[in-house]
PDB file of N, CA, C and O in Angstrom:
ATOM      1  N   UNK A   1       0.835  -1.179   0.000  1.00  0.00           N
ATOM      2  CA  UNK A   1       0.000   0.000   0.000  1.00  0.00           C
ATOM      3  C   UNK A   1       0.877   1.238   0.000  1.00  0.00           C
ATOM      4  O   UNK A   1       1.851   1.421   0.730  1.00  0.00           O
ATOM      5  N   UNK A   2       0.411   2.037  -0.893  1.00  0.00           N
ATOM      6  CA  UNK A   2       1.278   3.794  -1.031  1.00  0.00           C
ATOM      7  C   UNK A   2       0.805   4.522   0.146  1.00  0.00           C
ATOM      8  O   UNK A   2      -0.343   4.670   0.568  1.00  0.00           O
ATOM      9  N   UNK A   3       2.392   5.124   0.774  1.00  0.00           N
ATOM     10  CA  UNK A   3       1.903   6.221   1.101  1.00  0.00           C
ATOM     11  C   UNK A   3       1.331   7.323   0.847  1.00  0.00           C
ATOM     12  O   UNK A   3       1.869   7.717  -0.187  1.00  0.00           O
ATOM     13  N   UNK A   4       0.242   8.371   1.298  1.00  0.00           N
ATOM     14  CA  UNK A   4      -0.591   9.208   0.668  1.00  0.00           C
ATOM     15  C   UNK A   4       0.705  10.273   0.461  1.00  0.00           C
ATOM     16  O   UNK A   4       1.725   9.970   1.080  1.00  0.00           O
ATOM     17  N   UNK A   5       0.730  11.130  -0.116  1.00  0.00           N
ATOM     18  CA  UNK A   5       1.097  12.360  -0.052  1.00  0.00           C
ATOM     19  C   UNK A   5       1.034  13.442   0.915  1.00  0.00           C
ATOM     20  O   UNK A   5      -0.163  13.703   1.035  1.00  0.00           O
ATOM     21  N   UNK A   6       1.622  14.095   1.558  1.00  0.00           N
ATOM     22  CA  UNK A   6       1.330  15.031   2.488  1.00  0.00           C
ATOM     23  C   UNK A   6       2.222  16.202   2.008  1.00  0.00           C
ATOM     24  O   UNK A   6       3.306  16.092   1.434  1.00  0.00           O
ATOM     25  N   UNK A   7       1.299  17.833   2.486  1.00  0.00           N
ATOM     26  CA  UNK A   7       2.158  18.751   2.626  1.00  0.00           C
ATOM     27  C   UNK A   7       2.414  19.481   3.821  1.00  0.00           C
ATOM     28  O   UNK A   7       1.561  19.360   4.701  1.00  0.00           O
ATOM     29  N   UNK A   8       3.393  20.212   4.053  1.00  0.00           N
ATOM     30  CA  UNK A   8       3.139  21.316   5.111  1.00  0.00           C
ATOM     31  C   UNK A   8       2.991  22.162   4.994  1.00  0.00           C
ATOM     32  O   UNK A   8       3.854  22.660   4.271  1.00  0.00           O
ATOM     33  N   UNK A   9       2.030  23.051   5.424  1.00  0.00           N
ATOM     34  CA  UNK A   9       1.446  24.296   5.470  1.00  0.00           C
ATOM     35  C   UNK A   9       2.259  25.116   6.752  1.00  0.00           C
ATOM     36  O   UNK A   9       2.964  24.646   7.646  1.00  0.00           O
ATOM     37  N   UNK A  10       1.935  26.277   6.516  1.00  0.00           N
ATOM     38  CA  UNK A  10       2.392  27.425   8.284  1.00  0.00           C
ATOM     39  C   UNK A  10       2.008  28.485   7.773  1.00  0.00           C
ATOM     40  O   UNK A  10       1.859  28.960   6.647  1.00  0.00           O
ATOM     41  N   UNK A  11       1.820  28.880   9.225  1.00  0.00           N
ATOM     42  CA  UNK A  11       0.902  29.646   9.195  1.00  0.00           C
ATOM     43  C   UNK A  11       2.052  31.297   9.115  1.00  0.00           C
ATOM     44  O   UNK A  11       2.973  31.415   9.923  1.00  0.00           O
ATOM     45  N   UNK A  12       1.824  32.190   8.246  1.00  0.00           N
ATOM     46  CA  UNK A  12       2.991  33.481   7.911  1.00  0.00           C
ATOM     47  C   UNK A  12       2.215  34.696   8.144  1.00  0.00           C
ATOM     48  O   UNK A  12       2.631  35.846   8.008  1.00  0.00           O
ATOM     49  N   UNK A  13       0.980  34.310   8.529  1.00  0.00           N
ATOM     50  CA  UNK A  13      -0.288  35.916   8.444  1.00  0.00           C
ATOM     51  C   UNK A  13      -1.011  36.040   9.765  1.00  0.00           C
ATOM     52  O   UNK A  13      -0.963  35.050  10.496  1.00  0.00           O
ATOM     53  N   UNK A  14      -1.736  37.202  10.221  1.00  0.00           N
ATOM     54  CA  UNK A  14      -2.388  37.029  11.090  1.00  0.00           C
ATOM     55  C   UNK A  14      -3.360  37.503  10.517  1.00  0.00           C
ATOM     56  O   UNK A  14      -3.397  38.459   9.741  1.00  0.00           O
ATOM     57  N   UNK A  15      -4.803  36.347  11.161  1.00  0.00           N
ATOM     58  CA  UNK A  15      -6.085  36.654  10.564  1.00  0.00           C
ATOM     59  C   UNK A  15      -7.075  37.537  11.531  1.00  0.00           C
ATOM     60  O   UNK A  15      -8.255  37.355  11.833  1.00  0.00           O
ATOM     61  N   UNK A  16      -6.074  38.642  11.929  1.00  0.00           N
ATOM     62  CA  UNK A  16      -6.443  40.242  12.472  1.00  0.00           C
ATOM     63  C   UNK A  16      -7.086  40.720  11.055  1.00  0.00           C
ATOM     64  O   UNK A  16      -6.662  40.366   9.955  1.00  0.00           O
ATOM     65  N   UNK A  17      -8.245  41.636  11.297  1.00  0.00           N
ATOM     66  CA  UNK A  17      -8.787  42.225  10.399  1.00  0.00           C
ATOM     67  C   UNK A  17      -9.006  41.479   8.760  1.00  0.00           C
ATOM     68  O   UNK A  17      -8.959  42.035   7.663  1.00  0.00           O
ATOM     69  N   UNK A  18      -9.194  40.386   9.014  1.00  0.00           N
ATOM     70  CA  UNK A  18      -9.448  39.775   7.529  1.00  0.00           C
ATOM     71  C   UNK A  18     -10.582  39.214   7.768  1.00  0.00           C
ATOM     72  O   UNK A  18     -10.905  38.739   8.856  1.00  0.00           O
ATOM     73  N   UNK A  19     -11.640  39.244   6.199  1.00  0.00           N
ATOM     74  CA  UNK A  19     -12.583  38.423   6.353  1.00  0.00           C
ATOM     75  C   UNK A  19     -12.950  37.394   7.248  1.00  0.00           C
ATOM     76  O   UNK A  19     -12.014  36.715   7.671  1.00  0.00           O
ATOM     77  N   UNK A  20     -14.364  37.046   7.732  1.00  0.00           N
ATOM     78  CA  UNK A  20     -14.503  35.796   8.396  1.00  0.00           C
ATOM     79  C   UNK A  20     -14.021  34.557   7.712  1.00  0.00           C
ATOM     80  O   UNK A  20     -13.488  33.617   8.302  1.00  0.00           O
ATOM     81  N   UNK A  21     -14.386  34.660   5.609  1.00  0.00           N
ATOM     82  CA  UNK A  21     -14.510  33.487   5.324  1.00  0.00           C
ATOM     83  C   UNK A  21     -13.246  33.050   5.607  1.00  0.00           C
ATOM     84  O   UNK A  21     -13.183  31.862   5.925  1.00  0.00           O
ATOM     85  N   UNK A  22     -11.863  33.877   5.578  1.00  0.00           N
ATOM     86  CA  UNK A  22     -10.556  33.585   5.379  1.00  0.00           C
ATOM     87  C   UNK A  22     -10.002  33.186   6.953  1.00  0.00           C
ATOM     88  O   UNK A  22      -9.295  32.195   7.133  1.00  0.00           O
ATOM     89  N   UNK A  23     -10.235  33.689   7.567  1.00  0.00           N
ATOM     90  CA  UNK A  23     -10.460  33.192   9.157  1.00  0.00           C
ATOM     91  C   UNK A  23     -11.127  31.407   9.133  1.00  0.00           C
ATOM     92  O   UNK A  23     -10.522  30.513   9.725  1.00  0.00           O
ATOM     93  N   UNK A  24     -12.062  31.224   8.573  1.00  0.00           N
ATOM     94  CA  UNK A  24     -12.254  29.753   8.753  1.00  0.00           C
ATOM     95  C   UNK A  24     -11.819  28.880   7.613  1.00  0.00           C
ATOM     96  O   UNK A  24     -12.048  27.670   7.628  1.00  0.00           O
ATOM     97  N   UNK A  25     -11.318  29.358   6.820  1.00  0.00           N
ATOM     98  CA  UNK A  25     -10.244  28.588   5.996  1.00  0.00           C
ATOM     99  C   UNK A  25      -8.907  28.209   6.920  1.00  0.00           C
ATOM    100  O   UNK A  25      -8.479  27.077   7.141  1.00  0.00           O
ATOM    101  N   UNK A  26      -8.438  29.319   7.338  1.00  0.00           N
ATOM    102  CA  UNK A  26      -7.198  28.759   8.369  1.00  0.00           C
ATOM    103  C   UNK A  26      -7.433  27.513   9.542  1.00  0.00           C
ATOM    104  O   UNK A  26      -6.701  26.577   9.863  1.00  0.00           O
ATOM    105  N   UNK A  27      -8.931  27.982  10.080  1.00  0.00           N
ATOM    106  CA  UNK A  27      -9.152  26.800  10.762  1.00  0.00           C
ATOM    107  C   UNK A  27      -9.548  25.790  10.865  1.00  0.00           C
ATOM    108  O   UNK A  27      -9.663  25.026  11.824  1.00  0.00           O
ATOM    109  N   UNK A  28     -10.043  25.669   8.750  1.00  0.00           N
ATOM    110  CA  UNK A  28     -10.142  24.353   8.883  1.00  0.00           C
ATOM    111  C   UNK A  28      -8.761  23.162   8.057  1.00  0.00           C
ATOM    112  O   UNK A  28      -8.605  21.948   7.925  1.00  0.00           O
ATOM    113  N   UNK A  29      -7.960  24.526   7.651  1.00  0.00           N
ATOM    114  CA  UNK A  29      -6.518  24.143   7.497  1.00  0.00           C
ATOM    115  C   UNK A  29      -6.011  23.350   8.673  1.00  0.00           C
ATOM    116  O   UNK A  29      -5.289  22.371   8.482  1.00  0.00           O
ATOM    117  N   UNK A  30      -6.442  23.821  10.157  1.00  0.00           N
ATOM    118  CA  UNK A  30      -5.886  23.273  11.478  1.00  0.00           C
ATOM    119  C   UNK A  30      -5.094  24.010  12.292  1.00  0.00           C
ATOM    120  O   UNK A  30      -4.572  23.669  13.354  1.00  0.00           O
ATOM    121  N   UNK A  31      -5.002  25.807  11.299  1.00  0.00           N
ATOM    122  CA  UNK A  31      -4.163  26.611  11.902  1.00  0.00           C
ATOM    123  C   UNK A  31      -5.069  27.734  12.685  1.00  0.00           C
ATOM    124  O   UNK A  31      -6.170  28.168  12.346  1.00  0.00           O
ATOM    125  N   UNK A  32      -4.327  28.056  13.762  1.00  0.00           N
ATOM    126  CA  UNK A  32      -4.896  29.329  14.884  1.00  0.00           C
ATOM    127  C   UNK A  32      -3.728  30.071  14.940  1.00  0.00           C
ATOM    128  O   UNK A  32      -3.764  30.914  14.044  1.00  0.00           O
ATOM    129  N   UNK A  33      -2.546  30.148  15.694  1.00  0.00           N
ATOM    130  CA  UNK A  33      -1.390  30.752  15.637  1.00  0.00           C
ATOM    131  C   UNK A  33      -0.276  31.019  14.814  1.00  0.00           C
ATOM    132  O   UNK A  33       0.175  30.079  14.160  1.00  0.00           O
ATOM    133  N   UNK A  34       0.310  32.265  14.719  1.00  0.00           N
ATOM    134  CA  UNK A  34       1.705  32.485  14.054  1.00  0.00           C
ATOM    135  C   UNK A  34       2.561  31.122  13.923  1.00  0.00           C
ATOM    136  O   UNK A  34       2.603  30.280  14.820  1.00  0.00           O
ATOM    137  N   UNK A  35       3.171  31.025  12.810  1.00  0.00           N
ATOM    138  CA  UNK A  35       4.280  30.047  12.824  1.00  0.00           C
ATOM    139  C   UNK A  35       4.099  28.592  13.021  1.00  0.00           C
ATOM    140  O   UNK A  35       4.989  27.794  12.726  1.00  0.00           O
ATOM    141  N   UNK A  36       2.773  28.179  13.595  1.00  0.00           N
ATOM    142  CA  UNK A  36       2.172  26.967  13.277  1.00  0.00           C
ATOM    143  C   UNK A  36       2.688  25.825  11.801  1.00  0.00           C
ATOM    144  O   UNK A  36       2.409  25.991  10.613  1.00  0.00           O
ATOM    145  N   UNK A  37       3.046  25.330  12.081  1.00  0.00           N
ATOM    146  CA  UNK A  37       3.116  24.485  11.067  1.00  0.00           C
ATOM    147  C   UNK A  37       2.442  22.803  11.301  1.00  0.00           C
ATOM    148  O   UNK A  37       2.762  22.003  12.180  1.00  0.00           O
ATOM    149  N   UNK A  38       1.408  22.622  10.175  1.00  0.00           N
ATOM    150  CA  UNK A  38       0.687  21.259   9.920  1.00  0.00           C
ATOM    151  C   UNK A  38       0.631  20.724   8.812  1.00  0.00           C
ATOM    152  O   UNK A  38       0.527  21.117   7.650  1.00  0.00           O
ATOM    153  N   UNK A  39       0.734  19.561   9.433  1.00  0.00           N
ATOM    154  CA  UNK A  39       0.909  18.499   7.735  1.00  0.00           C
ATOM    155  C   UNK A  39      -0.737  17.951   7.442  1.00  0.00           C
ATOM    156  O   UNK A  39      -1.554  17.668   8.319  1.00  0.00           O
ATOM    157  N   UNK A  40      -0.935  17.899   6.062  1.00  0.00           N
ATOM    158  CA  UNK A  40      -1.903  17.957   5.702  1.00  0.00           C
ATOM    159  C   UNK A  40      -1.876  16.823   4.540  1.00  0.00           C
ATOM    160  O   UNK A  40      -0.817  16.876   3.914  1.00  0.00           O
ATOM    161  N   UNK A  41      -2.632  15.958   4.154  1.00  0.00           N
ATOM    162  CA  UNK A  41      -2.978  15.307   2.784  1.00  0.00           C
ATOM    163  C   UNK A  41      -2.853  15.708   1.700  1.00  0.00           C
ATOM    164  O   UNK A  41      -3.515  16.746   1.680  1.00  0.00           O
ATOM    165  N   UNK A  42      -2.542  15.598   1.020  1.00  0.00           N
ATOM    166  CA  UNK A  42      -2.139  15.872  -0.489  1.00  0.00           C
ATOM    167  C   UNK A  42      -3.662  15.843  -1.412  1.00  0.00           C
ATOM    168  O   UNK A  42      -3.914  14.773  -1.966  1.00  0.00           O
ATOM    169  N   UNK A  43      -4.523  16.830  -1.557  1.00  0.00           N
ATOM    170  CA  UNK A  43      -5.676  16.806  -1.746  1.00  0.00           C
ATOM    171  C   UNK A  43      -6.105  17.878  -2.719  1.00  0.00           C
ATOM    172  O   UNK A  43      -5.310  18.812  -2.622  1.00  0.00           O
ATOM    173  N   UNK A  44      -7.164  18.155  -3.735  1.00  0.00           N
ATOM    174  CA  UNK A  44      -7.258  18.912  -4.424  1.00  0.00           C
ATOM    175  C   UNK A  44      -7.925  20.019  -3.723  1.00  0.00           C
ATOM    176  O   UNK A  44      -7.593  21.127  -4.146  1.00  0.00           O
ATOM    177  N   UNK A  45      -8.924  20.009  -2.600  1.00  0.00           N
ATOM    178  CA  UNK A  45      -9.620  20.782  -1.779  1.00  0.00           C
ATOM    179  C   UNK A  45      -8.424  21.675  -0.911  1.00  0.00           C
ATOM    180  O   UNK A  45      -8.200  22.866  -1.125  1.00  0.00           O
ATOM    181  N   UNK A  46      -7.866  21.021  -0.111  1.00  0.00           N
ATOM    182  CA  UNK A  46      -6.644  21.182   0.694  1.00  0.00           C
ATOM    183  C   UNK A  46      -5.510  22.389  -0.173  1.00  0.00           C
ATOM    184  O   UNK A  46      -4.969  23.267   0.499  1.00  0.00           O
ATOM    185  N   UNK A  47      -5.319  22.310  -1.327  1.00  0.00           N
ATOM    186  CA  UNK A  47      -4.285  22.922  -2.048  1.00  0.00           C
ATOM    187  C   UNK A  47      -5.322  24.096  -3.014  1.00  0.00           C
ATOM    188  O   UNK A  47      -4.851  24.910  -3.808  1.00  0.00           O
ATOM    189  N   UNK A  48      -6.637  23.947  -2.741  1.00  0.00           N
ATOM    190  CA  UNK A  48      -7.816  25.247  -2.763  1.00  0.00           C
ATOM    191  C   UNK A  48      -7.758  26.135  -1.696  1.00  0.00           C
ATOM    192  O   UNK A  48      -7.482  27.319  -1.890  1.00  0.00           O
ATOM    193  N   UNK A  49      -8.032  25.611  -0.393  1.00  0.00           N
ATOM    194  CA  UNK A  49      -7.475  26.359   0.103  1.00  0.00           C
ATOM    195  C   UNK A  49      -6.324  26.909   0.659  1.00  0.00           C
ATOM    196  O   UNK A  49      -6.240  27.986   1.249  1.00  0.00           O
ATOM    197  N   UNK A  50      -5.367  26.030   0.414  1.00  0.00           N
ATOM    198  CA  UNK A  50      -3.960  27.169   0.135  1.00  0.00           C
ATOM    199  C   UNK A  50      -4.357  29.119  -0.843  1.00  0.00           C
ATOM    200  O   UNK A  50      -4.481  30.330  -0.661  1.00  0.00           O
ATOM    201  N   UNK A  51      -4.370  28.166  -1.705  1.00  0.00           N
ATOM    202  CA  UNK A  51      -4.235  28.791  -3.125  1.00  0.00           C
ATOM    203  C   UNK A  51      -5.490  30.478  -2.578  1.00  0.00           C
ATOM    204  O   UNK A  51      -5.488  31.546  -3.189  1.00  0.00           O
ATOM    205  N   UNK A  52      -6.165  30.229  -1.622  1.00  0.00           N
ATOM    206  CA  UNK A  52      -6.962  30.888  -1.708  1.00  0.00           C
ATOM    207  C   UNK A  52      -6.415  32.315  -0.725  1.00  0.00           C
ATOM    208  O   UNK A  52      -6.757  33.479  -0.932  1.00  0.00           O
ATOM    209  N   UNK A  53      -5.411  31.787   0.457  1.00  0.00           N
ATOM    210  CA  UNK A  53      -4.920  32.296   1.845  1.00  0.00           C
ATOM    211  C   UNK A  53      -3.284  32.594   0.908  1.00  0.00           C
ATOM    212  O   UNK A  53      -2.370  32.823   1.700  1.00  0.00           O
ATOM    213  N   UNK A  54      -3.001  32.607  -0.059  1.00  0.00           N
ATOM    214  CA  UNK A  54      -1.098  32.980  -0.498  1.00  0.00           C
ATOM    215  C   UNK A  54      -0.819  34.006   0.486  1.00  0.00           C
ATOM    216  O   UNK A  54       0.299  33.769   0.944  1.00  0.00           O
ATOM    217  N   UNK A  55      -1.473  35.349   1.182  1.00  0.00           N
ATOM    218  CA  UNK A  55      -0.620  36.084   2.104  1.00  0.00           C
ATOM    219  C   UNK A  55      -0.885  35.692   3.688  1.00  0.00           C
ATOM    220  O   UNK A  55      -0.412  36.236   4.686  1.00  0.00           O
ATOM    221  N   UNK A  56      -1.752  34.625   3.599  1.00  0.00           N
ATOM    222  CA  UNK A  56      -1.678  34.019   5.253  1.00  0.00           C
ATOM    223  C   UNK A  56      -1.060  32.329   5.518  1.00  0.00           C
ATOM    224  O   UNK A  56      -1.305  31.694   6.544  1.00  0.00           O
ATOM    225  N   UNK A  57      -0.270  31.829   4.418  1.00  0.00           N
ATOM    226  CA  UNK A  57       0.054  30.952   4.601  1.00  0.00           C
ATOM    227  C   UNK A  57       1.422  30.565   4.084  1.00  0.00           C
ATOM    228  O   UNK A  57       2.256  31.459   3.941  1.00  0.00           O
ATOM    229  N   UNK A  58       1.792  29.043   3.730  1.00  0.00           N
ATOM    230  CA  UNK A  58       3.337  29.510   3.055  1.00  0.00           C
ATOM    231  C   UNK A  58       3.489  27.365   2.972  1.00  0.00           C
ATOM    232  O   UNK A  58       3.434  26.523   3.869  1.00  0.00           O
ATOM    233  N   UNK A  59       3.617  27.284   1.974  1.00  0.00           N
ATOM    234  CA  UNK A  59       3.972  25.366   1.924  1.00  0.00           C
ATOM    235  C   UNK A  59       5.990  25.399   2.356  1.00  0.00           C
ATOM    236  O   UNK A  59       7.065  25.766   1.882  1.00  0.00           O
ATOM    237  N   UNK A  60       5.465  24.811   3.409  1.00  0.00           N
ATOM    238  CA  UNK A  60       6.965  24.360   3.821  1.00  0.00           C
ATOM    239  C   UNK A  60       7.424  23.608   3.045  1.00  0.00           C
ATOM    240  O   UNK A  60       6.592  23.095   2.297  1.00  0.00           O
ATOM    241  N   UNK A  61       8.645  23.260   2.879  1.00  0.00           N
ATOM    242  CA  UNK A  61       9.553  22.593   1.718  1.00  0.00           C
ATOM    243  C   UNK A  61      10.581  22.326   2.864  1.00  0.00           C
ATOM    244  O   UNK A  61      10.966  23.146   3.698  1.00  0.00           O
ATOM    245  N   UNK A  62      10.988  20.884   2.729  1.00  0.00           N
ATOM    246  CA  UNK A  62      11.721  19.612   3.598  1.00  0.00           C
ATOM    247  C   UNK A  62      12.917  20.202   2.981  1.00  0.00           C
ATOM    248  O   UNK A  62      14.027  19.717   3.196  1.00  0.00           O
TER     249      UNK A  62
END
């Protein structure tokens, strides 16, 4: 059996004064705090919402 794919996300923004919707994108990313970093599934939804947060987030690279 394959391992799935995973990425890491972290968190580079604070979701001070930003939309609600963008506020619950981070949390359902898994992020609340600065500098947070979580690994996540390799998913087409998952890399939507990246794509959606580029100045509140940042894909870590190993």
């Amino acid at each position: 059996m394959a391992a799935k794919k995973t990425v890491k996300v972290k968190q580079i923004g604070s979701p001070i004064r930003r939309p609600a919707v963008q506020r619950q994108i981070l949390v359902g990313l898994g992020l609340n705090k600065m500098n947070k970093v979580v690994e996540l599934t390799d998913t087409p939804e998952i890399r939507g919402m990246i794509r959606k947060l580029p100045h509140l987030v940042a894909v870590v690279e190993d």
